[in-house]
Legacy VTK file of the C-alpha trace (Angstrom):
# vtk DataFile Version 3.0
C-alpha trace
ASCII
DATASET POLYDATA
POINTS 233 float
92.646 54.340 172.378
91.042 51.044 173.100
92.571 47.832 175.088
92.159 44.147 174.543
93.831 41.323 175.709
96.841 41.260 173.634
97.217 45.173 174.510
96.550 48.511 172.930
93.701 49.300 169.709
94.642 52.269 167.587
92.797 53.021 164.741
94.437 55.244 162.100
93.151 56.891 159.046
95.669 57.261 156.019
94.104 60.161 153.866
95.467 62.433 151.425
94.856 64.164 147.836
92.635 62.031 146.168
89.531 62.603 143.048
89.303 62.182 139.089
92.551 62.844 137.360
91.850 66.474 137.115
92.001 67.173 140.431
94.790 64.343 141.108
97.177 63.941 138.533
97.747 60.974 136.546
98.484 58.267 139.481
97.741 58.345 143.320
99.849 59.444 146.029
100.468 56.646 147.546
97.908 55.944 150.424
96.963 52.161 149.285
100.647 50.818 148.771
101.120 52.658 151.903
98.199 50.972 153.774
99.249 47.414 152.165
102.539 47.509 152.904
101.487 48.119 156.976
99.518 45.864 157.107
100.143 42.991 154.829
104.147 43.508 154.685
104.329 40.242 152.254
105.912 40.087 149.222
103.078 37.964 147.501
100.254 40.036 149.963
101.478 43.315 148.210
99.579 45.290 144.973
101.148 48.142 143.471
97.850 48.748 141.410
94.493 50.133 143.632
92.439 51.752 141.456
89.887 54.370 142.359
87.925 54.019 138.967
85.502 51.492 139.404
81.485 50.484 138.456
78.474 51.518 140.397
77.870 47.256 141.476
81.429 47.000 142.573
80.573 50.337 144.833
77.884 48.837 145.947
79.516 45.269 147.067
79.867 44.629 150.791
83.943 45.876 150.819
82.956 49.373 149.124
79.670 49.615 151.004
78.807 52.865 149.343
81.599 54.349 151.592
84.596 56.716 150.117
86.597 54.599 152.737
88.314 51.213 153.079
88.751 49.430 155.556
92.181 47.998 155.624
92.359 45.725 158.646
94.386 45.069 161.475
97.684 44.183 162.865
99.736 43.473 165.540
102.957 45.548 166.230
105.028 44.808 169.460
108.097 46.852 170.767
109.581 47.628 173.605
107.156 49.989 175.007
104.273 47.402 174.496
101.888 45.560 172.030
99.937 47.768 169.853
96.680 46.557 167.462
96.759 49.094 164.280
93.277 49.131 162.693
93.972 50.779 159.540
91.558 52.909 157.118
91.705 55.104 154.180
89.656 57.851 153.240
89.911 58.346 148.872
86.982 58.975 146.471
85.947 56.595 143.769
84.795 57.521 140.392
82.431 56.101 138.229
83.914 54.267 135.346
80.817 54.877 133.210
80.445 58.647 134.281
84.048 59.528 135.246
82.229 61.752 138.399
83.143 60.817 142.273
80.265 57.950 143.332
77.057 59.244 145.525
78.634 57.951 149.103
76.919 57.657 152.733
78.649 60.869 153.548
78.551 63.646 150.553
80.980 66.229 152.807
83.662 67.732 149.972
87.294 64.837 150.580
88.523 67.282 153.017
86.373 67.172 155.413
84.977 63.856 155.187
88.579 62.901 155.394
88.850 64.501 159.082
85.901 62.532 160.397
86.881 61.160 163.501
83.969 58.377 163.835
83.358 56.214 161.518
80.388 53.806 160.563
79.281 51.267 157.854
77.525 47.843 158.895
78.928 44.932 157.804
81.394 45.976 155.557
84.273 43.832 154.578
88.451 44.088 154.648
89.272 45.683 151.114
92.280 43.526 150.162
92.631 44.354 146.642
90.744 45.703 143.111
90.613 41.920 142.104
88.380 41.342 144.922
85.386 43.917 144.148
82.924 41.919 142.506
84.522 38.273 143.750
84.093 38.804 147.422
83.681 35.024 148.312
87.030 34.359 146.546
88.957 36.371 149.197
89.145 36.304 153.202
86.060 38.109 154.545
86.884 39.828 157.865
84.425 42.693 158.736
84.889 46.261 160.431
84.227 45.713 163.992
80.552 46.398 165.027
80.483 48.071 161.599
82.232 51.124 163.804
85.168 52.853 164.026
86.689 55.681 166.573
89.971 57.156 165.320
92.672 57.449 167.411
95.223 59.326 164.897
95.994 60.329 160.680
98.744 59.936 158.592
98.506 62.800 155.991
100.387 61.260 152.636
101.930 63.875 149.998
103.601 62.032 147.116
106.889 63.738 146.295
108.126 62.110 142.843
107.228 63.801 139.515
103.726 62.974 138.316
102.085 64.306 135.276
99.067 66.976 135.614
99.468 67.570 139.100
102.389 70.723 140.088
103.175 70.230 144.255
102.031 73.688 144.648
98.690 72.260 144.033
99.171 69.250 146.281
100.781 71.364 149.173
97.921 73.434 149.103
95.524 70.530 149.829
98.351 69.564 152.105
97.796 72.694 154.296
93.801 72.620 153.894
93.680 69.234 155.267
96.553 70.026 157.956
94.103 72.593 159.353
90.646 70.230 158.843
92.627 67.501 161.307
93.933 70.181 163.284
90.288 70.864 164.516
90.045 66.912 165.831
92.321 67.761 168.388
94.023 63.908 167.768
97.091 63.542 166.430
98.368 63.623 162.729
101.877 62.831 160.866
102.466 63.754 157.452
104.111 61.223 155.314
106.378 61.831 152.136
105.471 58.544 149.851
107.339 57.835 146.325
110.966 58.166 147.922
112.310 55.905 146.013
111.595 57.858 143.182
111.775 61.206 144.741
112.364 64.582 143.033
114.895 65.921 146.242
113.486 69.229 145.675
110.277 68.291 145.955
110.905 66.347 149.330
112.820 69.987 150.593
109.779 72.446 149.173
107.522 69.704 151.464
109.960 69.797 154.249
109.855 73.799 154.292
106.753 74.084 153.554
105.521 71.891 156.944
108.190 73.510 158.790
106.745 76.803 158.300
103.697 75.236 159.478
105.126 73.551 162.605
104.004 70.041 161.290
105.789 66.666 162.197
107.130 64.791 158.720
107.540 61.110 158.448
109.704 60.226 155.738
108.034 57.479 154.671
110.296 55.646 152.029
110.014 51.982 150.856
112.932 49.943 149.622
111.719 48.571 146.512
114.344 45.664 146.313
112.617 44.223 149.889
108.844 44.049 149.689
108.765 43.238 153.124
110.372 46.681 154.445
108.719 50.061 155.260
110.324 52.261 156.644
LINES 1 234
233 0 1 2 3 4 5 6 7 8 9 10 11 12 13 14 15 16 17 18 19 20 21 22 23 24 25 26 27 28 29 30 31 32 33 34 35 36 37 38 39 40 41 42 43 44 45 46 47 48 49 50 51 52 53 54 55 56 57 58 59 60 61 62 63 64 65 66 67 68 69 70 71 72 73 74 75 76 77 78 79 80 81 82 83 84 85 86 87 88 89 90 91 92 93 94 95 96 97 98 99 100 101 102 103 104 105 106 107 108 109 110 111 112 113 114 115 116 117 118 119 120 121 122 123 124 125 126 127 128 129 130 131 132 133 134 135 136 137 138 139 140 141 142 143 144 145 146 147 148 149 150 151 152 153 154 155 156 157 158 159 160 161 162 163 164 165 166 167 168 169 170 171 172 173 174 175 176 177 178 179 180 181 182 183 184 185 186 187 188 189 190 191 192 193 194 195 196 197 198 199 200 201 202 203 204 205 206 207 208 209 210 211 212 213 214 215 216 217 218 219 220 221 222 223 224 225 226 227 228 229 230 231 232
């Protein structure tokens, strides 16, 4: 964990079940709303829609970069136990939109263990802010990644637990408990966050709960109060 002048640097990784919609479902679990709602809390800074479906130029663009990350960017968090920098990224896998197959990235390791990587790399790349913005870069803030480099200090693990077509949680918790043991061998520390609650199937959340308590895992309910933008809690 890094310092600068206005106090501590973490840099977190939000990852979780991601791919085409065979190996997904029909809609995302959750890790971009999750990601934009951290860091750009703002009603009019928030998208409901990231896609993962996009063209090979758009890949290519300077926000993309050829990675199977984004680079969210930061912000500032103060509480009583001090001032805290959260550099945010996600780890998810685009797919061709002309192909439908995951896009030939820097690093080819299978999601879950790319997802685990603990240092991360990619010169010059740009602050994704939204889909909008692939292919329009000079229309939108440019901030880059740091030096193009990125230690990580911590992961949030998301599992979506509302009702979404072509994808049973059985499936989902068992990339749950893959990925629980990939980050286990980074010896840093990992949370694993229930997204959707607003739309929740209760069993679901309880066959997640059990499930992680079996497995002596820390859950953060991670719910978002649709009628306030600006809240996540």
């Amino acid at each position: 964990m890094a310092k600068n002048r206005e106090g501590k640097i973490v840099n977190v990784t939000v990852v979780g079940l991601s791919g085409t919609e065979r190996e997904k479902g029909a809609a995302g679990v959750g890790k971009s709303c999750l990601c934009n709602r951290f860091v750009r809390p703002r009603a009019d800074d928030f998208y409901e829609t990231h896609t993962s479906l996009i063209s090979q130029s758009d890949f290519g663009g300077r926000v993309i970069n050829n990675d199977q990350f984004l680079y969210w960017g930061e912000v500032r968090r103060v509480d009583e136990s001090g001032s805290f920098t959260f550099r945010i990224v996600e780890q998810t896998e685009f797919v061709d939109d002309a192909t439908f197959q995951p896009h030939r990235s820097t690093n080819p390791q299978p999601y879950v263990k790319r997802a685990a990587t603990a240092k991360l790399s990619s010169a010059e790349k740009l602050m994704y802010i939204c889909t909008d913005q692939l292919g329009v870069e000079q229309d939108f803030e440019q901030l880059q990644m740091p030096d193009g480099k990125l230690t990580v200090d911590g992961f949030i693990l998301c599992c979506d637990v509302s009702l979404v077509a072509n994808r049973p949680l059985a499936d989902q918790l068992d990339f749950v408990g893959s990925l629980c043991r990939q980050l286990a061998k980074t010896k840093r520390p990992f949370v694993v966050a229930a997204t959707k609650c607003d739309i929740m199937v209760e069993q679901f959340l309880r066959e997640l709960q059990s499930y992680l308590a079996r497995a002596k895992v820390l859950l953060l309910n991670a719910s978002f109060d649709t009628s306030n933008p600006s809240r996540t809690s």
